[in-house]
C-alpha positions as CSV (number, residue, x, y, z in Angstrom):
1,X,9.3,3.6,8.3
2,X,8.3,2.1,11.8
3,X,4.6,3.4,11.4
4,X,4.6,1.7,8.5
5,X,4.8,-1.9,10.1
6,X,1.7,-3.3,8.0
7,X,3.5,-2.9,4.5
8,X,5.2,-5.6,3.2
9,X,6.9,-6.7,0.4
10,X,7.6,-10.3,-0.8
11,X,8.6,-11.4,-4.1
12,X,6.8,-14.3,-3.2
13,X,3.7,-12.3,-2.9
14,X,2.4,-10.1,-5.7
15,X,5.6,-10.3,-7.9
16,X,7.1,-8.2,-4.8
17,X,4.9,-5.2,-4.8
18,X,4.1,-3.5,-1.0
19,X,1.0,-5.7,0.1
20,X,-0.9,-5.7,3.2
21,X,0.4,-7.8,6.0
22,X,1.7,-10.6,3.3
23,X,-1.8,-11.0,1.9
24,X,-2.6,-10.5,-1.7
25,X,-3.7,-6.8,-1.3
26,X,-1.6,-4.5,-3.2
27,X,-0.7,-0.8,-1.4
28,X,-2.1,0.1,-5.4
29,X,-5.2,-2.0,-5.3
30,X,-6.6,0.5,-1.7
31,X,-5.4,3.6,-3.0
32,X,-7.2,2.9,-6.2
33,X,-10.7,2.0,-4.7
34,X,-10.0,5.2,-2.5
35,X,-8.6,7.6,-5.4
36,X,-12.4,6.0,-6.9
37,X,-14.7,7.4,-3.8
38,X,-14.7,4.4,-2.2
39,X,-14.8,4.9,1.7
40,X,-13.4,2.8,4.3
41,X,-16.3,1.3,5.7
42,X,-16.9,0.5,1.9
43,X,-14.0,-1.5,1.0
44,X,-13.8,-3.0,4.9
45,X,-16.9,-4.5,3.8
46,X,-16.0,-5.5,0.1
47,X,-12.7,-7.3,2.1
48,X,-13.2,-8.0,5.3
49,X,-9.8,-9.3,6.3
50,X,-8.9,-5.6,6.7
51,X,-8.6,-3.7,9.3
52,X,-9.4,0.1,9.2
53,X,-5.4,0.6,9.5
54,X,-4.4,-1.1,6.9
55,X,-6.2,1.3,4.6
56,X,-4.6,4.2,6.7
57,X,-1.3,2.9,6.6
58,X,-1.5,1.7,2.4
59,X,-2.2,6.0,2.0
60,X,0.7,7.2,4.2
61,X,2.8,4.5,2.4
62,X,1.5,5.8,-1.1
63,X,2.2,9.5,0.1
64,X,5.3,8.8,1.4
65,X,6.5,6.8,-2.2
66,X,5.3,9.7,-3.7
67,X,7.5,12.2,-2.5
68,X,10.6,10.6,-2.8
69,X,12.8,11.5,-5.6
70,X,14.8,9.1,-7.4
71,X,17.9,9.9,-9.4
72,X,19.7,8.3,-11.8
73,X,23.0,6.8,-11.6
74,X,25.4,8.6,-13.3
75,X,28.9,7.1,-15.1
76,X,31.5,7.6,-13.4
């Protein structure tokens, strides 16, 4: 997803899970201090290597893995 452009993932980083711009910020770790009340101004100022956006886009990444469906290969 081009609006997406602030997700990355690099086994290298994380074991591979979708991070924040290749830091050690896991697209899990926001949406879990959000799903927990926490606002943006909140966890901007618990890390503040964010960016406002990079909270935005770790939610429309979760929503987004959230919706898609994933089927299972079948034996030909």
């Amino acid at each position: 997803m081009k609006q997406l452009n602030r997700i990355t993932a690099d086994p290298a980083v994380m074991g591979g899970k979708p991070c924040v711009r290749g830091q050690r910020v896991t697209v899990g770790m926001l949406t879990g201090l959000v799903a927990s009340g926490k606002s943006t101004p909140q966890i901007l100022a618990l890390y503040p290597y964010l960016e406002a956006e990079d909270i935005t886009q770790a939610l429309r990444y979760a929503a987004w893995r959230a919706e898609e469906i994933e089927l299972p290969i079948t034996a030909a």
